[in-house]
N, C-alpha and C positions, 0 to 999 in steps of 0.2 A: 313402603319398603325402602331402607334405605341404600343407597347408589352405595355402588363398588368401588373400594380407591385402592392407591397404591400410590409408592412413591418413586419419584425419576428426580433423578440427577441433573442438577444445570449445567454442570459444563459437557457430560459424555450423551445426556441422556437415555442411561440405564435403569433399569427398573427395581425396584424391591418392595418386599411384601412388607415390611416394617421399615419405619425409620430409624437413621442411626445418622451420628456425628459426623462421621466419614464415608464416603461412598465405597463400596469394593473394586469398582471397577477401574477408578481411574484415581482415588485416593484422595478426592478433593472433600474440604473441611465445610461444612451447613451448607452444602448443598441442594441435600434432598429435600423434596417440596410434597404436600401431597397432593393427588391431582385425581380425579373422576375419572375414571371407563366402563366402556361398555361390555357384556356378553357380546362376542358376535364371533361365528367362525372364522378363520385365520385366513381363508378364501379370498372374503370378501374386502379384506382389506387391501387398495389399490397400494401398500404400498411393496405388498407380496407377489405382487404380479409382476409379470414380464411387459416390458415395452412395450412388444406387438400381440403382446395375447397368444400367438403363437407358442408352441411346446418347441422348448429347446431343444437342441442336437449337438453332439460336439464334431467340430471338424480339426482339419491339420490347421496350424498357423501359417503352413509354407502357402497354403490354398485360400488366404485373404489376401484379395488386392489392397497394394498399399498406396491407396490415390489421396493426396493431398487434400482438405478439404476446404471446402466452394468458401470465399470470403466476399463479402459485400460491403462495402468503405462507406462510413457513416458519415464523412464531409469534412470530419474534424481531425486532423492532423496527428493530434495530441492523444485522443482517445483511442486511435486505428493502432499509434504506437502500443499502446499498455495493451491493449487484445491481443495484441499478436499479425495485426492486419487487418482487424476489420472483424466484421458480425458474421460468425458462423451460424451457419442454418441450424436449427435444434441444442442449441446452446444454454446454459442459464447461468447466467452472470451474477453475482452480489455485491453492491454498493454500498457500503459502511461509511461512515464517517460521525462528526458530532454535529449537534443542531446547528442548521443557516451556514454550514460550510459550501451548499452547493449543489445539493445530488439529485434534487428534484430540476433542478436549472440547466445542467447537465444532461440530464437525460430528456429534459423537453426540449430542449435545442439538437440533441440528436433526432427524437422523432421529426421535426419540422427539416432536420435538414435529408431523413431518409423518405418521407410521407408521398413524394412527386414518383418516385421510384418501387417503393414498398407498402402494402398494406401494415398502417398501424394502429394498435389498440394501449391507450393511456387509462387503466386500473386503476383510481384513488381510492382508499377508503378513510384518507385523513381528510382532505380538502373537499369544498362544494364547486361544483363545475365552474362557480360565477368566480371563485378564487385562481382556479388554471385558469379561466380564461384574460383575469387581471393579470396574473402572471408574463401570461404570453404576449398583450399587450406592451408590459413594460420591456419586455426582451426585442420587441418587435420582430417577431419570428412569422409564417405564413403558418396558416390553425386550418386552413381552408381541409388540408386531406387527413388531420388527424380526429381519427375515433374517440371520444372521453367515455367512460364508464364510470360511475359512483357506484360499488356495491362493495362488503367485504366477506358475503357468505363467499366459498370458494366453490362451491357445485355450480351457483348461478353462473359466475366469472366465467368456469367453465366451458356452462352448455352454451351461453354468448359467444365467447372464444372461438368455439366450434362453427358456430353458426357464420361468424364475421371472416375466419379462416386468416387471421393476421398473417405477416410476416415476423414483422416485431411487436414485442408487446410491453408493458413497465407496470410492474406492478410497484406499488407505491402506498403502502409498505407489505412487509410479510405481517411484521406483527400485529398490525390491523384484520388480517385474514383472518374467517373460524372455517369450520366445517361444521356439520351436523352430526358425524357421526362420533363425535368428542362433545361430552358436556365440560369441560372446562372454561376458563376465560380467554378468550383474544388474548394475543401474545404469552398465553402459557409453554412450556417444554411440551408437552405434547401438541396442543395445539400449532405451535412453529415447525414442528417438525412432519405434524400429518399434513398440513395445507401445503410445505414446499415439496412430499412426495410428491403430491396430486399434480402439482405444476412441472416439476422434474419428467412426471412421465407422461403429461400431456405435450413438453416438448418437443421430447424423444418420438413420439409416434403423430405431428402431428409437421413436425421441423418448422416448426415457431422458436425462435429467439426471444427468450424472456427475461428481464433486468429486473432483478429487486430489489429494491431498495430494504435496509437492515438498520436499525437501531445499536446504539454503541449504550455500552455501561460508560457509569463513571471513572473506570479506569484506560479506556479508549478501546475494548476487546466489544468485538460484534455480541449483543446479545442474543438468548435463546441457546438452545443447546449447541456445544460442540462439533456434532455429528452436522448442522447446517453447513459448514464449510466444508464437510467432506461429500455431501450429495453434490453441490453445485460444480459448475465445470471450470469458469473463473473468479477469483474473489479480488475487489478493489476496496482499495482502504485512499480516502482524503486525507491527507493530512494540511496544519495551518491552523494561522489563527484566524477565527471566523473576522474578526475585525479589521485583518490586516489585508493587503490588497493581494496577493499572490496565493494558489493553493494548486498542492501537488498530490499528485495522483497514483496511488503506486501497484502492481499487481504483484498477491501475496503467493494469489497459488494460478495457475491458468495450464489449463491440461491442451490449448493448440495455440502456445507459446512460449517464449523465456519468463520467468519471474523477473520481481522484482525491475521488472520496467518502468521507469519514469516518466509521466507527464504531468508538465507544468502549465497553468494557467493562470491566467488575470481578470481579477474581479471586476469589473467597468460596470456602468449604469446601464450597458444592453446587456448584461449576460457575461457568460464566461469566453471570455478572448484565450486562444490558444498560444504561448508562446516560444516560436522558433530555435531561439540561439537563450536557452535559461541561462548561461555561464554567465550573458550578457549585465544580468538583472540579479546575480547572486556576487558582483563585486561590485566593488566600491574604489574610484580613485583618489585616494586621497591626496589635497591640496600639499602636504608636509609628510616627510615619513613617521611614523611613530610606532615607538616597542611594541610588540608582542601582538605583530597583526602577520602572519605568512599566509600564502594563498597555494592550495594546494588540487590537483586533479583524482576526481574520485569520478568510479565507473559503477552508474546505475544502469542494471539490464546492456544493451549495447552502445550506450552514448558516455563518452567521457566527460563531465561537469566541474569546472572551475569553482569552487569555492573557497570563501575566506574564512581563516580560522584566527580568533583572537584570541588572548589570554592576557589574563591581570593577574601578578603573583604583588602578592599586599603581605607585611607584619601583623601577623597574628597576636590576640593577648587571650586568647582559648587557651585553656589545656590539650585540646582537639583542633588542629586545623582541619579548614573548611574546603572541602572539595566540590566542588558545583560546577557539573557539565548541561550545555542546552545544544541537544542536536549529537551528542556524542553519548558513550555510553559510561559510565560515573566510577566502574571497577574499574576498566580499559586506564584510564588514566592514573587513578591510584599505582597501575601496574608500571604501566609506564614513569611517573615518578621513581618508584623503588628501582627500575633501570637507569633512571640516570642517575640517581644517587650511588648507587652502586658500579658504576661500571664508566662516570663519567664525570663522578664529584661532587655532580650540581645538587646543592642541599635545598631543599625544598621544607624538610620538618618541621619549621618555626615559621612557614609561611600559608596564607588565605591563598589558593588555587582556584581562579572561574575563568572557564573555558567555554566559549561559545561560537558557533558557526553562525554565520549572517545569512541572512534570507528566511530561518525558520525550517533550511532543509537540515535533514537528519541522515548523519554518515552513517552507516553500517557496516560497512570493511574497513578493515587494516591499514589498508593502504596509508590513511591519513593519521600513524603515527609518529613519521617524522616530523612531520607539518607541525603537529601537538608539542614534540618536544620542544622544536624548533621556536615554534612562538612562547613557551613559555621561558625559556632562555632568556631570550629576549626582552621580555617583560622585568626577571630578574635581575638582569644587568643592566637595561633602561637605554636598551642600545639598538638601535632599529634596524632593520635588514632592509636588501635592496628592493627597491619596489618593481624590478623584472626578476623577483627571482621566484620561483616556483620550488616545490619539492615534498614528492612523495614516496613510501617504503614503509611496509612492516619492520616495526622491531621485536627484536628477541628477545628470548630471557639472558640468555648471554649475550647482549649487547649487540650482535650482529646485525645488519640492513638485510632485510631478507625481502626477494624482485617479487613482486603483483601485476597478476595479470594487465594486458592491453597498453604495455609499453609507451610502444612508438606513437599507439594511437592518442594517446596523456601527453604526450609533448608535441603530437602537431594540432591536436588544442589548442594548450598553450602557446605554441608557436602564433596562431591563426588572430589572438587577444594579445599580440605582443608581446610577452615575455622573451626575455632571451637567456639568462641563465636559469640552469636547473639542477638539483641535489638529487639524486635519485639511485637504486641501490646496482651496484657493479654490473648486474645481469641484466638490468631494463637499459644499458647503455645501447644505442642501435647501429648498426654496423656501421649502414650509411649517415653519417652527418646531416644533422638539419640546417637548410639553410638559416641562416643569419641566430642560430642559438648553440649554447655553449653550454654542452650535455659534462655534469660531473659525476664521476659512479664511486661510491663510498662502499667498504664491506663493512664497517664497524663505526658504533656511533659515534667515538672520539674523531673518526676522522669526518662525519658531517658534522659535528657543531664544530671544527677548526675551520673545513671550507665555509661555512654560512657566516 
């Protein structure tokens, strides 16, 4: 008799009886796949069930205590920042990133460093134990209290789980996991998503902390269905080039924290090193000043980060000049040109534009569109700015400097790495004067590229 299929969507993971070009649900183009299931009551599926097995009730909201919940500090500086403080109880965290960036090394120097304190259990279903435990040796970490497990059915994981009663646990990977009650392949859409129910609600009822590790496409987005970022409670994404020595850490979504918090670390031959002052290690002092290098303050999650932004503006012989952004976002800048062209003269049309932030970090606000203008100025005129001078601010469409959060706190940064002059827009000016810097507040862009 032949098995029952249907197809599911890869990015929403929704269902349909036929295949089609587009999905209904969520409009994405060859997505659908087709995938085996089974007859079985809608009962039985754990992932229909409630946490506690208990029959719901509804109560008042006023009548939930609102108690902060229990955090447990895994040893590493860096990684307590991006969580939010530390390992919540019944948690389930996802770990993205691309191959050899880190995430297995990461988390096996978490276990070692919470193992004296907490019951842990290390899930592989890629690796041979003889491989962690090479691992571990070259990191030189203590193995003595941590659990290893090789298995990738997820019942077995399970009823061990149960049996071992962790604290924490790392699964490594999801998409190695299957179940039984899915005849599809390991790391199919269905199968990603029934194996991380089972674990989601064996958290929740059992207040185990569970890290999984997640596979990336080729375009850097976590694979497996969609819907996986929406069951878990934190999702962390590596970024970095595997080859290069620094790699940061960022959280995209965390339901018992801030997003988009920052941690950076350092690749060394034991492992990943955590490091304190990143501002430190994302500039660069140069011996000579030269064009079209500004350094400007951007705030990831709660901490304000120095970095340098460069630009080379070159004579074109395209029909099309060439816009090439690394670390910034490649429309942003197009935008930004057509405001200075418009609003400030600077003709850009006939010229090669590559803008790049140093270190391999990646801006994602505003803030550092002055910095952009500013160094490409620079570059164009072949006239180098001062090497204390800082300066950051949204621009408008109308030319205006428009103020970005975390003011004062972007110039006693700066302040703290020496700088002492700063561009920055009218509003971010601070009542009180910083010692030994010299705050300028701009409302329009003529008047920062005259001060700079």
């Amino acid at each position: 008799m032949r098995a029952k299929s249907q197809y599911q969507c890869q990015d929403c993971g929704a269902t349909q009886p036929k295949w089609a070009g587009q999905c209904p649900e969520c409009g994405a183009w060859n997505a659908l796949v087709e995938v085996a299931v089974e007859s079985r009551p809608a009962r039985s599926n754990p992932r229909f069930s409630g946490y506690s097995g208990d029959s719901a009730e509804i109560c008042d909201l006023r009548s939930v205590a609102a108690i902060e919940e229990e955090r447990l500090a895994t040893g590493i500086g860096e990684l307590d920042r991006v969580l939010g403080g530390g390992i919540v109880p019944g948690s389930v965290v996802l770990i993205g990133g691309d191959p050899g960036i880190g995430k297995s090394t990461l988390l096996l120097q978490m276990l070692a460093a919470v193992a004296d304190r907490l019951g842990t259990l290390y899930v592989t279903g890629e690796e041979s134990p003889r491989q962690i435990a090479l691992r571990a040796r070259r990191l030189d970490v203590d193995t003595r209290s941590i659990r290893l497990l090789t298995e990738t059915r997820i019942e077995r994981v399970l009823d061990l789980a149960r049996r071992e009663q962790p604290r924490v646990m790392v699964v490594d990977s999801i998409q190695t996991m299957y179940t039984e009650v899915i005849t599809s392949a390991p790391g199919s859409v269905s199968q990603v998503r029934e194996t991380a129910a089972q674990l989601v609600r064996f958290a929740k009822q059992s207040g185990t902390s569970i890290y999984l590790v997640g596979h990336v496409t080729k375009e850097g987005a976590l694979a497996g269905p969609r819907v996986l970022e929406h069951m878990v409670d934190t999702v962390l994404y590596f970024e970095g080039d595997s080859g290069g020595r620094f790699r940061v850490i960022r959280a995209v979504k965390n339901r018992y924290g801030a997003v988009n918090e920052l941690g950076v670390f350092a690749m060394i031959d034991k492992g990943l090193r955590e490091v304190s002052n990143p501002s430190a290690i994302f500039l660069t002092r140069h011996e000579r000043q030269s064009p079209g290098s500004v350094v400007t303050v951007t705030r990831e999650g709660t901490r304000p980060l120095l970095v340098e932004v460069q630009a080379l503006v070159d004579e074109t012989r395209l029909a099309n000049p060439r816009r090439v952004t690394i670390g910034l976002d490649g429309n942003r800048l197009a935008m930004l040109l057509a405001i200075a062209h418009r609003h400030a003269g600077v003709v850009t049309y006939d010229q090669d534009v590559f803008v790049n932030v140093v270190g391999g970090v990646r801006v994602s606000e505003t803030g550092a569109d002055l910095a952009v203008l500013l160094a490409v100025l620079s570059s164009l005129r072949g006239k180098p700015l001062s090497r204390d001078l800082i300066a950051f601010g949204e621009v408008g469409l109308a030319g205006e400097i428009r103020p970005v959060p975390g003011g004062p706190e972007r110039l006693r940064e700066a302040g703290k790495h020496g700088y002492r002059h700063a561009i920055v827009p009218k509003t971010n000016v601070p009542r009180e004067s910083i010692e030994g810097m010299q705050v300028i507040g701009v409302l329009t862009l003529d008047q920062a590229l005259a001060q700079a």
